[in-house]
Gaussian input, Z-matrix of N, CA and C with variables (Angstrom, degrees):
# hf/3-21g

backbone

0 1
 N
 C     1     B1
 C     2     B2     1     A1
 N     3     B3     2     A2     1     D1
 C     4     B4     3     A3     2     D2
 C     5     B5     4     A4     3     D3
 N     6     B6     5     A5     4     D4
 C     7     B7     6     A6     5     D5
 C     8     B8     7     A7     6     D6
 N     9     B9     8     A8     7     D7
 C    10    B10     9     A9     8     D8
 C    11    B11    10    A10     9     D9
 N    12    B12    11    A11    10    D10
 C    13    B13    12    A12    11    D11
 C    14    B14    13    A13    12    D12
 N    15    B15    14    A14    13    D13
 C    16    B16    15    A15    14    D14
 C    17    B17    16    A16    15    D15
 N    18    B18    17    A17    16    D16
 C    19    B19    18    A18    17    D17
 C    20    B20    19    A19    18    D18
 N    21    B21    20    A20    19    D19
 C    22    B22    21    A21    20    D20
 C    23    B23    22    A22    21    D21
 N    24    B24    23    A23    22    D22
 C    25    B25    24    A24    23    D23
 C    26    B26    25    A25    24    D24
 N    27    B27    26    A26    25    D25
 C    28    B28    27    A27    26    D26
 C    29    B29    28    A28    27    D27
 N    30    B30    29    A29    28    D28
 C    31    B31    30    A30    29    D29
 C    32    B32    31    A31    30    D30
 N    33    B33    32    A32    31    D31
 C    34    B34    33    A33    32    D32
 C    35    B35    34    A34    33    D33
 N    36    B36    35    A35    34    D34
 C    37    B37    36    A36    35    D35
 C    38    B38    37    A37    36    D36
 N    39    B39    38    A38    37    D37
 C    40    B40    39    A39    38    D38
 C    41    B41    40    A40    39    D39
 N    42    B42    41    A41    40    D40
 C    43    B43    42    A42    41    D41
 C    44    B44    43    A43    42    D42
 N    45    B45    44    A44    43    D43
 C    46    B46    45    A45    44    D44
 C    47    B47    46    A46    45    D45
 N    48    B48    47    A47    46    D46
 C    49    B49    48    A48    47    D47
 C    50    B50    49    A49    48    D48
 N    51    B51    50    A50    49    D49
 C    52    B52    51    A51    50    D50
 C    53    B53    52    A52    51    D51
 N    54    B54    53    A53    52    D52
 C    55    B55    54    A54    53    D53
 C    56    B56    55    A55    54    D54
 N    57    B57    56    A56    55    D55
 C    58    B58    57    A57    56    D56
 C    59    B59    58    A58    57    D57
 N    60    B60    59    A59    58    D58
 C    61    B61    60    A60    59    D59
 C    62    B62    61    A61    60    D60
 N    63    B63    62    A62    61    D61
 C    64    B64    63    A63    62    D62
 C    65    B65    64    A64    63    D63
 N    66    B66    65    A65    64    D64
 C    67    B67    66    A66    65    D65
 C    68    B68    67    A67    66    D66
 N    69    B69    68    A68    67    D67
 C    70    B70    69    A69    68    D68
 C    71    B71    70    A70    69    D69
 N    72    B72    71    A71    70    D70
 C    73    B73    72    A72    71    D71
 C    74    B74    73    A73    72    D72
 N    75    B75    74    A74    73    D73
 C    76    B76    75    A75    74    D74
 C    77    B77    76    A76    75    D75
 N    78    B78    77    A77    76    D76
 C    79    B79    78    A78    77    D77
 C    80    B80    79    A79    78    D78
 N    81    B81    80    A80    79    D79
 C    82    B82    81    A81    80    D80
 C    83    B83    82    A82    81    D81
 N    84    B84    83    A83    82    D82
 C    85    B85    84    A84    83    D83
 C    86    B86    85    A85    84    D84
 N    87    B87    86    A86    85    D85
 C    88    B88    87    A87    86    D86
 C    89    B89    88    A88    87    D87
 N    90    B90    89    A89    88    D88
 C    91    B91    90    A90    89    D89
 C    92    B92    91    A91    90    D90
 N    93    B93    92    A92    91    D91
 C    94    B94    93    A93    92    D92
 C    95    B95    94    A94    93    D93
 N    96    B96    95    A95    94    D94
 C    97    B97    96    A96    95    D95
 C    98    B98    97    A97    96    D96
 N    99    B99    98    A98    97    D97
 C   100   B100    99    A99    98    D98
 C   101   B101   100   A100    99    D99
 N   102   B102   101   A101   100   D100
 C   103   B103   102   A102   101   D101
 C   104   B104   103   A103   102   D102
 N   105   B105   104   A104   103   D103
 C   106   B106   105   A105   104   D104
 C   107   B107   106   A106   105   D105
 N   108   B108   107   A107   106   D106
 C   109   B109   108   A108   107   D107
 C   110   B110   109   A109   108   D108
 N   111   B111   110   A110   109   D109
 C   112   B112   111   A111   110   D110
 C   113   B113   112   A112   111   D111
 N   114   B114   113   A113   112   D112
 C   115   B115   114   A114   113   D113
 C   116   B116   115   A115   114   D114
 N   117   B117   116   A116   115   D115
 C   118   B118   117   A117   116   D116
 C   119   B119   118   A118   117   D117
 N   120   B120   119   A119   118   D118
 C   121   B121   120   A120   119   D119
 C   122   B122   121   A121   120   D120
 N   123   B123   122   A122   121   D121
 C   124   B124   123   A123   122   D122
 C   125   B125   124   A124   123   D123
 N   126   B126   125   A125   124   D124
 C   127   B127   126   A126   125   D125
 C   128   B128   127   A127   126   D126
 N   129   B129   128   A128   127   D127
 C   130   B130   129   A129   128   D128
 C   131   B131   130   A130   129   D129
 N   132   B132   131   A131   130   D130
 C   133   B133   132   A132   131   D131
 C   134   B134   133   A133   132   D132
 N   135   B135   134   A134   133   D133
 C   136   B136   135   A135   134   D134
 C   137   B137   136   A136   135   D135
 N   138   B138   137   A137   136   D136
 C   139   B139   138   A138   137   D137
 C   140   B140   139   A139   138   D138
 N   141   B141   140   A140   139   D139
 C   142   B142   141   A141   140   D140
 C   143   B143   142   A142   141   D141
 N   144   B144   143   A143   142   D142
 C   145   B145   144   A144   143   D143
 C   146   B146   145   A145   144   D144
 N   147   B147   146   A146   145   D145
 C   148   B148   147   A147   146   D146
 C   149   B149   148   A148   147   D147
 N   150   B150   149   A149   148   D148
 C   151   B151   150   A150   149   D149
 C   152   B152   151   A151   150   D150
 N   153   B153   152   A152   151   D151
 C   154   B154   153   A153   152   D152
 C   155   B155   154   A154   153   D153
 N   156   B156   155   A155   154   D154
 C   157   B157   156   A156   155   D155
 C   158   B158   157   A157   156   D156
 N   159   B159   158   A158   157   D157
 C   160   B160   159   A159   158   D158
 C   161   B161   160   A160   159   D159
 N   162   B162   161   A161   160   D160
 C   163   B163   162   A162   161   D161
 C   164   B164   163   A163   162   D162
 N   165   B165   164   A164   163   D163
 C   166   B166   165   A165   164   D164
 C   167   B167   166   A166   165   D165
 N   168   B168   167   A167   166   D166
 C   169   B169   168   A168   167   D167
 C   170   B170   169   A169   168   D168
 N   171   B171   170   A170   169   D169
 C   172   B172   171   A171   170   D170
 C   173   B173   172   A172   171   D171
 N   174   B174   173   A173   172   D172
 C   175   B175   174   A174   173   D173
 C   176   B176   175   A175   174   D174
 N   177   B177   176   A176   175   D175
 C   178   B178   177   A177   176   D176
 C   179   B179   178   A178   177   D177
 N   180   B180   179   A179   178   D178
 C   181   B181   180   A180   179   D179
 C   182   B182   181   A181   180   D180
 N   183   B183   182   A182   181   D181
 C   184   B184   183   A183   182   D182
 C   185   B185   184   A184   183   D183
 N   186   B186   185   A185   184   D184
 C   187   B187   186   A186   185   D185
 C   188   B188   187   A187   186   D186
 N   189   B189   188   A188   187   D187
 C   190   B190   189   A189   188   D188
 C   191   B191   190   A190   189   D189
 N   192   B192   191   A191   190   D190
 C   193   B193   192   A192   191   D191
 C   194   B194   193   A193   192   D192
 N   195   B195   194   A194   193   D193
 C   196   B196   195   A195   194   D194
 C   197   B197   196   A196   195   D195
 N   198   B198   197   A197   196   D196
 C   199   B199   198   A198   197   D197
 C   200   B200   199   A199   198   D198
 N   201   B201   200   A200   199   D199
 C   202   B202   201   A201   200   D200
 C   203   B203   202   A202   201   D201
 N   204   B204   203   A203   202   D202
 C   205   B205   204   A204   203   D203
 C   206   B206   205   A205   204   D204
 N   207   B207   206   A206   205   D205
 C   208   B208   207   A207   206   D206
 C   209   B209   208   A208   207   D207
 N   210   B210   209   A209   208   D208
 C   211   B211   210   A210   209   D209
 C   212   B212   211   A211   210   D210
 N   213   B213   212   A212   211   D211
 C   214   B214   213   A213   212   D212
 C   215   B215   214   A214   213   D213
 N   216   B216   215   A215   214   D214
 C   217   B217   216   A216   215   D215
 C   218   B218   217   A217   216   D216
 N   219   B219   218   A218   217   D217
 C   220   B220   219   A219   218   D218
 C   221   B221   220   A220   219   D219
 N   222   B222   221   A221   220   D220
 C   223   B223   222   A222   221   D221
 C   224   B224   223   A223   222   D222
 N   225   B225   224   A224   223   D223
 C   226   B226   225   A225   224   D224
 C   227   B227   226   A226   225   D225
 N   228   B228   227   A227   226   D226
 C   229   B229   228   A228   227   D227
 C   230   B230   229   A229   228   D228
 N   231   B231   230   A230   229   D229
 C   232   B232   231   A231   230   D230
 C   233   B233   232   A232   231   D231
 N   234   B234   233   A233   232   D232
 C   235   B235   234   A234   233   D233
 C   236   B236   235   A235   234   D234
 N   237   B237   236   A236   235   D235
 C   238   B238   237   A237   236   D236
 C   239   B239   238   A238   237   D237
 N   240   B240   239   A239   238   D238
 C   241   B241   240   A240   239   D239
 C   242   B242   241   A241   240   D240
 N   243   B243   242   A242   241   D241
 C   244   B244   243   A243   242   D242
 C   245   B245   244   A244   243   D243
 N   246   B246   245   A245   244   D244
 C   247   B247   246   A246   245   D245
 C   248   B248   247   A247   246   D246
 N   249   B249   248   A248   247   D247
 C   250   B250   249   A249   248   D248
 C   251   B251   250   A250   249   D249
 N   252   B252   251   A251   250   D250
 C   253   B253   252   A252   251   D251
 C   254   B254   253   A253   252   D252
 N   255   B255   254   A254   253   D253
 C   256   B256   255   A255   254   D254
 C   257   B257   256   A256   255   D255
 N   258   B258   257   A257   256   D256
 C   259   B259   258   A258   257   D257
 C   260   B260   259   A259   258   D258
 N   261   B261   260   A260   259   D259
 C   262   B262   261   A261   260   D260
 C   263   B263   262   A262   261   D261
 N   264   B264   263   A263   262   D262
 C   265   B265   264   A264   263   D263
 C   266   B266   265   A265   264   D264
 N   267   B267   266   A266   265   D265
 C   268   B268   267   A267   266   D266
 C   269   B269   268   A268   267   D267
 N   270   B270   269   A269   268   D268
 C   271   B271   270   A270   269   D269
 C   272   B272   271   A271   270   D270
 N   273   B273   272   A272   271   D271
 C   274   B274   273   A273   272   D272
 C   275   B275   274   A274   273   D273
 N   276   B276   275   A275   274   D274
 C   277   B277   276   A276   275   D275
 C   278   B278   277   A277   276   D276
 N   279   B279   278   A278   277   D277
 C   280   B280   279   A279   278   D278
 C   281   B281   280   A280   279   D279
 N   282   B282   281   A281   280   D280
 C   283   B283   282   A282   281   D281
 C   284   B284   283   A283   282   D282
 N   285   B285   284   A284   283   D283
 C   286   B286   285   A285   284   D284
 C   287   B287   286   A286   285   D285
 N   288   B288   287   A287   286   D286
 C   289   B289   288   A288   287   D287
 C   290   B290   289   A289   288   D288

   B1=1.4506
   B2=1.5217
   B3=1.2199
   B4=1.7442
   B5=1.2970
   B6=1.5188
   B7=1.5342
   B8=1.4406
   B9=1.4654
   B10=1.7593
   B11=1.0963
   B12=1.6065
   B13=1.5598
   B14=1.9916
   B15=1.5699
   B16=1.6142
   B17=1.5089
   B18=0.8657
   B19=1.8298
   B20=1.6887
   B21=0.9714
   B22=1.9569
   B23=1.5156
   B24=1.4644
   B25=1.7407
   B26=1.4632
   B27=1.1291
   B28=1.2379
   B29=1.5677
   B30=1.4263
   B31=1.6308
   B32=1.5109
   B33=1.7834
   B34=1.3407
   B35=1.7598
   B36=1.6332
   B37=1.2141
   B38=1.9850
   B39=1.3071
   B40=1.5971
   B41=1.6447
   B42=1.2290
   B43=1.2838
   B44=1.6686
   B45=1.3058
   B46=1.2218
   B47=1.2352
   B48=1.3213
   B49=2.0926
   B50=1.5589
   B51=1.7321
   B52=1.5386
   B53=1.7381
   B54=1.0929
   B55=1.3772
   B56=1.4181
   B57=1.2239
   B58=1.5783
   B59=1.8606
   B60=1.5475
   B61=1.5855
   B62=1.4568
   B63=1.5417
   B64=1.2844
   B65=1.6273
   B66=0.9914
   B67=1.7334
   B68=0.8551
   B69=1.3908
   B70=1.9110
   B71=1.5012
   B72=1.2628
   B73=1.3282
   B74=1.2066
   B75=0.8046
   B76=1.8609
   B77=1.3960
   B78=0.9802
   B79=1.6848
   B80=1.8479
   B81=1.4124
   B82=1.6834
   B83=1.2054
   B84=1.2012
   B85=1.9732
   B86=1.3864
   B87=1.1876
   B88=1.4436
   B89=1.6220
   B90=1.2544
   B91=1.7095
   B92=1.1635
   B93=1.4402
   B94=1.7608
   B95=1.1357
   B96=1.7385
   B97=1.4599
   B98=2.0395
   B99=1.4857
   B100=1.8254
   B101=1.5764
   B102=1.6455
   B103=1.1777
   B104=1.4087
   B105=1.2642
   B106=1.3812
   B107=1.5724
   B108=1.9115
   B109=1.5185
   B110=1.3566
   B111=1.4667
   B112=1.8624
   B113=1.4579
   B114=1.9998
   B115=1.4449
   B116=1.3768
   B117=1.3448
   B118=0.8906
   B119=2.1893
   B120=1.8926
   B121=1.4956
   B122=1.0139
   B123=1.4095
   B124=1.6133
   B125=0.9041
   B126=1.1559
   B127=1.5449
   B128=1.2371
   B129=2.0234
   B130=1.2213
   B131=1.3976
   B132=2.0338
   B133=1.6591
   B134=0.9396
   B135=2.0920
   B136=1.6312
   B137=1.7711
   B138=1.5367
   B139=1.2086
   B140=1.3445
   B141=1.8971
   B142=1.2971
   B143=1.5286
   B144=1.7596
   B145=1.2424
   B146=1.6075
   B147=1.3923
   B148=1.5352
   B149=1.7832
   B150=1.3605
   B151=1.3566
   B152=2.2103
   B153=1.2317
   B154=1.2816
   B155=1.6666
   B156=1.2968
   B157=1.4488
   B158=1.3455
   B159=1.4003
   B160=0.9291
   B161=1.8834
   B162=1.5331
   B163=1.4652
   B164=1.4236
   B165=1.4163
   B166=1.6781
   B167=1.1768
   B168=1.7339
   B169=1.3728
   B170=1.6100
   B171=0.9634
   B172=1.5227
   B173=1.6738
   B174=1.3145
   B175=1.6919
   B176=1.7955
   B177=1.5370
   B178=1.2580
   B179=1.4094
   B180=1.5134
   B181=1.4792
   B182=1.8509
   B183=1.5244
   B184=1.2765
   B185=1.5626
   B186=1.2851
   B187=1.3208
   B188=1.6016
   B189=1.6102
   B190=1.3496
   B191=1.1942
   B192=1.0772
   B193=1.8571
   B194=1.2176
   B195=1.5519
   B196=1.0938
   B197=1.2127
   B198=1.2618
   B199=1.9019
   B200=1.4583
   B201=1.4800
   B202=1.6505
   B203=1.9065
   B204=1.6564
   B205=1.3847
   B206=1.5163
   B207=1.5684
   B208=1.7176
   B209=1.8367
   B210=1.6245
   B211=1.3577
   B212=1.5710
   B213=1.0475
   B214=1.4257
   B215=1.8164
   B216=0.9848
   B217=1.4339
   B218=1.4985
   B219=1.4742
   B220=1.6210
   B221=1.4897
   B222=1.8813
   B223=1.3503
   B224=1.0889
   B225=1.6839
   B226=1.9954
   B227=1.8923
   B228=1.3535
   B229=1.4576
   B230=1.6198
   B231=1.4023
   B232=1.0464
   B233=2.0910
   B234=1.5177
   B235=1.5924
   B236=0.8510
   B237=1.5569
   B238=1.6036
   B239=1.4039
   B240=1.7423
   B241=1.4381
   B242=1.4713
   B243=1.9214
   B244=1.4878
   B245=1.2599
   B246=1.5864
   B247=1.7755
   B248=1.3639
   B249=1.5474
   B250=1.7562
   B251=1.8081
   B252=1.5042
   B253=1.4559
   B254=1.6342
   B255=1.6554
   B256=1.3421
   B257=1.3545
   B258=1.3936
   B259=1.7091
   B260=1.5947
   B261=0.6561
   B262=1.7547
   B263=1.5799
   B264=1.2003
   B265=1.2949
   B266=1.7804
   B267=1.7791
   B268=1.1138
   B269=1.4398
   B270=1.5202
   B271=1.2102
   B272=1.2460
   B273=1.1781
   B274=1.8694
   B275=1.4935
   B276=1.8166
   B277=1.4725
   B278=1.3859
   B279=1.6262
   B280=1.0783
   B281=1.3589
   B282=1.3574
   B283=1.1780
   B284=1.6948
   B285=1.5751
   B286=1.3774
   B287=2.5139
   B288=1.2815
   B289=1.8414
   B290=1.6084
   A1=109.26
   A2=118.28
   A3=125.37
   A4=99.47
   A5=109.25
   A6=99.93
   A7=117.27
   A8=102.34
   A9=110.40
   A10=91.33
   A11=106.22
   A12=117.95
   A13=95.86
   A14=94.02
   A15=96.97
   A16=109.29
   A17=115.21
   A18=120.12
   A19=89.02
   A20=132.25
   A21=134.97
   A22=93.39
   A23=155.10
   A24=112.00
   A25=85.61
   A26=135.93
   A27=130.76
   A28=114.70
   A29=108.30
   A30=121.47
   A31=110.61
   A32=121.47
   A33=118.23
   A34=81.91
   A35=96.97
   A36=101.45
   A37=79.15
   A38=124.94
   A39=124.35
   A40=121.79
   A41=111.18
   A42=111.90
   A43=98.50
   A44=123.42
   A45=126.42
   A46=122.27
   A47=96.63
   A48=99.93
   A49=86.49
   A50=120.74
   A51=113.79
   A52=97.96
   A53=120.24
   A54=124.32
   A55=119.03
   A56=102.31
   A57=122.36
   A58=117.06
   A59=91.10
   A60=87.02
   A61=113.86
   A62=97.62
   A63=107.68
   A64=117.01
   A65=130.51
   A66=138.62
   A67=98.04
   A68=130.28
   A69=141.91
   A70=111.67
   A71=125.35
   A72=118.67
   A73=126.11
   A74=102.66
   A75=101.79
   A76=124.13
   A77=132.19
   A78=139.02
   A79=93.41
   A80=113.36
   A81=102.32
   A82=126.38
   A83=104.08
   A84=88.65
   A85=121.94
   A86=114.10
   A87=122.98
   A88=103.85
   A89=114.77
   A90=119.59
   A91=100.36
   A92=124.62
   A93=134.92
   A94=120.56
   A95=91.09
   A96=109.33
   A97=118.51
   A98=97.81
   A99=81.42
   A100=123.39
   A101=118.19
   A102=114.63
   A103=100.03
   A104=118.91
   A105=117.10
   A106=115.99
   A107=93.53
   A108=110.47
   A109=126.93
   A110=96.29
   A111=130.83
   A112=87.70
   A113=98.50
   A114=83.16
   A115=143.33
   A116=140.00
   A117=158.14
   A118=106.70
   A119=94.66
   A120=93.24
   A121=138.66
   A122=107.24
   A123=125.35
   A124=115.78
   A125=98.69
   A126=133.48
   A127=119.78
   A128=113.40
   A129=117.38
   A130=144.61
   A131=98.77
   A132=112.48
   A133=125.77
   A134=94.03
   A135=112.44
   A136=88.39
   A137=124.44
   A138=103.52
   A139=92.73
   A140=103.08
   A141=103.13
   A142=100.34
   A143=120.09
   A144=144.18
   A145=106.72
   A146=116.55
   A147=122.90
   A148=122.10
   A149=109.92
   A150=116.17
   A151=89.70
   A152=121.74
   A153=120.85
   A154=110.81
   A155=116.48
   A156=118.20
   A157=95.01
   A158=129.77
   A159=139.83
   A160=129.92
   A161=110.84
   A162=99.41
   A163=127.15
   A164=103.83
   A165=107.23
   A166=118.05
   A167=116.28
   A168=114.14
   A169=129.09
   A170=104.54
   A171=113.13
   A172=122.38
   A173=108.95
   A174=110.73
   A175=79.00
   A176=112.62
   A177=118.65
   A178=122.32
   A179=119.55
   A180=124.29
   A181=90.15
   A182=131.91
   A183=118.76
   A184=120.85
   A185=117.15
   A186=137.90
   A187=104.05
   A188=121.42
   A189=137.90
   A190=97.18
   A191=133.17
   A192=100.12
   A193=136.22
   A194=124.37
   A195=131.94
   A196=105.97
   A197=111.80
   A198=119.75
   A199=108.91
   A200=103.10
   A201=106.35
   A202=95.03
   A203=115.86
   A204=105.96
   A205=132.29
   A206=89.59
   A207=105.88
   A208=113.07
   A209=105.17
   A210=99.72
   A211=123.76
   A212=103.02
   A213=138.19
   A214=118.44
   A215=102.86
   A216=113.42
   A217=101.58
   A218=118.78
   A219=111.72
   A220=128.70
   A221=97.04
   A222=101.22
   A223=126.15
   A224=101.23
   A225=107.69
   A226=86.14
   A227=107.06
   A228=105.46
   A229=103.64
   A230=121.67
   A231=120.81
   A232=99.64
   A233=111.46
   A234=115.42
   A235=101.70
   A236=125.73
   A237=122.32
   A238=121.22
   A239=134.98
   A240=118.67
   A241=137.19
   A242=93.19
   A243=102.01
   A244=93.60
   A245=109.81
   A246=89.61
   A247=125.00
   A248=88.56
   A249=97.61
   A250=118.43
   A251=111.46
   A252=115.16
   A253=96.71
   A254=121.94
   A255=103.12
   A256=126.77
   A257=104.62
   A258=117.92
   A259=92.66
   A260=127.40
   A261=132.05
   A262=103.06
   A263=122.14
   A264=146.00
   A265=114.79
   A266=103.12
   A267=119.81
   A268=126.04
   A269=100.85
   A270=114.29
   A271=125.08
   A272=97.23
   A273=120.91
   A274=98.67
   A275=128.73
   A276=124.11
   A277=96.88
   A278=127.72
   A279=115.16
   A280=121.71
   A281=122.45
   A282=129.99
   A283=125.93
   A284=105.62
   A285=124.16
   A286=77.33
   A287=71.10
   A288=89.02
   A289=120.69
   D1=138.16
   D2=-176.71
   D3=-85.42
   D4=118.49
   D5=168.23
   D6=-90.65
   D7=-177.21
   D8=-137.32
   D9=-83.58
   D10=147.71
   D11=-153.60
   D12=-141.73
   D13=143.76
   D14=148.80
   D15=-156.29
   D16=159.94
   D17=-161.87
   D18=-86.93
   D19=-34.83
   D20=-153.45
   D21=-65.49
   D22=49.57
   D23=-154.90
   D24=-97.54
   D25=63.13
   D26=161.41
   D27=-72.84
   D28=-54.42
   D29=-179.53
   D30=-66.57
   D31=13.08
   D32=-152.90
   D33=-118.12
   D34=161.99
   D35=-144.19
   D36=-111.88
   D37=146.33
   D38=158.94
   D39=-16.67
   D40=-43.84
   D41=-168.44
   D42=-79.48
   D43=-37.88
   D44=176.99
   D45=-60.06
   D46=-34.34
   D47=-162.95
   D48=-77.92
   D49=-34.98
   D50=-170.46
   D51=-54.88
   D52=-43.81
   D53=-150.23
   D54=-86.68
   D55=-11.13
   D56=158.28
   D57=-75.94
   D58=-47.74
   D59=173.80
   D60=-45.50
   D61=-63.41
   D62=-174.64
   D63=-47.23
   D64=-44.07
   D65=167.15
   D66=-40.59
   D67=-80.94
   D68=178.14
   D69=-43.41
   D70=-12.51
   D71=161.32
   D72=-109.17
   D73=-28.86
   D74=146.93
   D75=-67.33
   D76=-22.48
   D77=-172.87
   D78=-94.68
   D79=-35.94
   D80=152.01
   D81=-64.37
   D82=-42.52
   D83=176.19
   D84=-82.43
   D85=7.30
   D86=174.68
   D87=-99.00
   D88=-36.87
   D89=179.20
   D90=-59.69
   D91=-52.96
   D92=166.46
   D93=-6.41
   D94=-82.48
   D95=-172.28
   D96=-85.89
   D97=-9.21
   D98=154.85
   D99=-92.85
   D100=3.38
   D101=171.01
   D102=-82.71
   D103=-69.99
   D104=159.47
   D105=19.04
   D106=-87.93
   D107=-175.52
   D108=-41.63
   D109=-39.33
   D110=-175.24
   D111=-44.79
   D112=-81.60
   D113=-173.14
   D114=-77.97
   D115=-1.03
   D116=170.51
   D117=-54.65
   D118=-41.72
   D119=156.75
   D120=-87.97
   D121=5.39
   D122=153.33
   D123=-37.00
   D124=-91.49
   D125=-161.71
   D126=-61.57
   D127=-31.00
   D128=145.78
   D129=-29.78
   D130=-51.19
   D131=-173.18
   D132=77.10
   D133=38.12
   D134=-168.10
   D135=-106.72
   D136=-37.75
   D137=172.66
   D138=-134.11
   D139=175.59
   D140=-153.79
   D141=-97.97
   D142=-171.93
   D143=-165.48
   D144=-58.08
   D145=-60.39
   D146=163.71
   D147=-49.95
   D148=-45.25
   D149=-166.40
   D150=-72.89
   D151=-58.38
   D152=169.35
   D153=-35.06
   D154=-53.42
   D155=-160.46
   D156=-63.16
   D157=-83.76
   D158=157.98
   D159=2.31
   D160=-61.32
   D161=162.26
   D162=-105.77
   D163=10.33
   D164=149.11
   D165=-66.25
   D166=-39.36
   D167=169.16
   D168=-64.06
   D169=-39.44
   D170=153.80
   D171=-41.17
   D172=-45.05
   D173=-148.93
   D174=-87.43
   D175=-46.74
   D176=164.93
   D177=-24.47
   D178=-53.74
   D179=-165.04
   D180=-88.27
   D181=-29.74
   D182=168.73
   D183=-70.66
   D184=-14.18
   D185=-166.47
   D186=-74.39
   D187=-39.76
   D188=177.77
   D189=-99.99
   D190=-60.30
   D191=176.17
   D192=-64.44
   D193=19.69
   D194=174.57
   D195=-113.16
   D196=-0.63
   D197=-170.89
   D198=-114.45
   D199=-30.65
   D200=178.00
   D201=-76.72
   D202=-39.13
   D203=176.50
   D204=-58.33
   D205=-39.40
   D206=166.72
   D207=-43.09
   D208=-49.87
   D209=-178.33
   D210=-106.85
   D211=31.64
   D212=151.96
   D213=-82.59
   D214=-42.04
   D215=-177.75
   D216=-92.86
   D217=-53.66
   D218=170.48
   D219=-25.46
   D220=-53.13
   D221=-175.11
   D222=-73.53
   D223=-7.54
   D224=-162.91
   D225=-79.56
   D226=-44.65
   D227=-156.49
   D228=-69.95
   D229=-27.32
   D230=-157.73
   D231=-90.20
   D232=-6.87
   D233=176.76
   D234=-88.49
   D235=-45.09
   D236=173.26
   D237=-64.34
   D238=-34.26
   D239=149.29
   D240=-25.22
   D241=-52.90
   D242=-174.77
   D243=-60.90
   D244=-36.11
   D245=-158.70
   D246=-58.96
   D247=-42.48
   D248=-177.67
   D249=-72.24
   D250=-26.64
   D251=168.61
   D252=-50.02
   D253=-60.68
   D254=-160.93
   D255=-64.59
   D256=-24.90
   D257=-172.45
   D258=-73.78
   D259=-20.89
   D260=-161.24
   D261=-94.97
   D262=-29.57
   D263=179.56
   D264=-78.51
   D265=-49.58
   D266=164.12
   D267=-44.69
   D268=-42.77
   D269=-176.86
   D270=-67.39
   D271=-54.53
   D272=-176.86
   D273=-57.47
   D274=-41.55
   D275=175.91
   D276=-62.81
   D277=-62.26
   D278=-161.30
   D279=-67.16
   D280=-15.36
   D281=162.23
   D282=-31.85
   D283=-50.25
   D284=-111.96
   D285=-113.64
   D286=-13.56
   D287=177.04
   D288=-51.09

């Protein structure tokens, strides 16, 4: 199941954006291991050639939205570093006044 998502996390607070990562990385290691399973019933000859194609393509289309979300969240955390490096930076100049 995709957990609940919105692209905006601007209004989202640190603890949130952490807690999203964390969701999205778990919802990868779960995408993992039902492709995994998928094929493993491949190769078995528990389901057939179409039924495989079919929700590989699926796990496929969850496979990129968990990667475009991943770097969705990268960038949020990585604007708010700069941000706080500069304010932190600001300080230490304005400090130093």
């Amino acid at each position: 199941m995709k957990p609940l998502w919105t692209d905006d996390l601007s209004g989202r607070s640190l603890i949130e954006i952490l807690r999203f990562d964390s969701e999205n990385r778990a919802w990868n290691k779960t995408l993992r291991c039902r492709v995994a399973a998928l094929v493993n019933s491949r190769l078995a000859k528990q389901i057939s050639l179409e039924e495989y194609a079919i929700s590989r393509q699926h796990e496929n289309e969850n496979a990129a939205e968990c990667k475009r979300r991943g770097a969705i969240l990268v960038s949020e955390m990585s604007s708010r570093d700069r941000r706080s490096m500069r304010s932190g930076q600001e300080l230490v100049v304005s400090g130093r006044r």
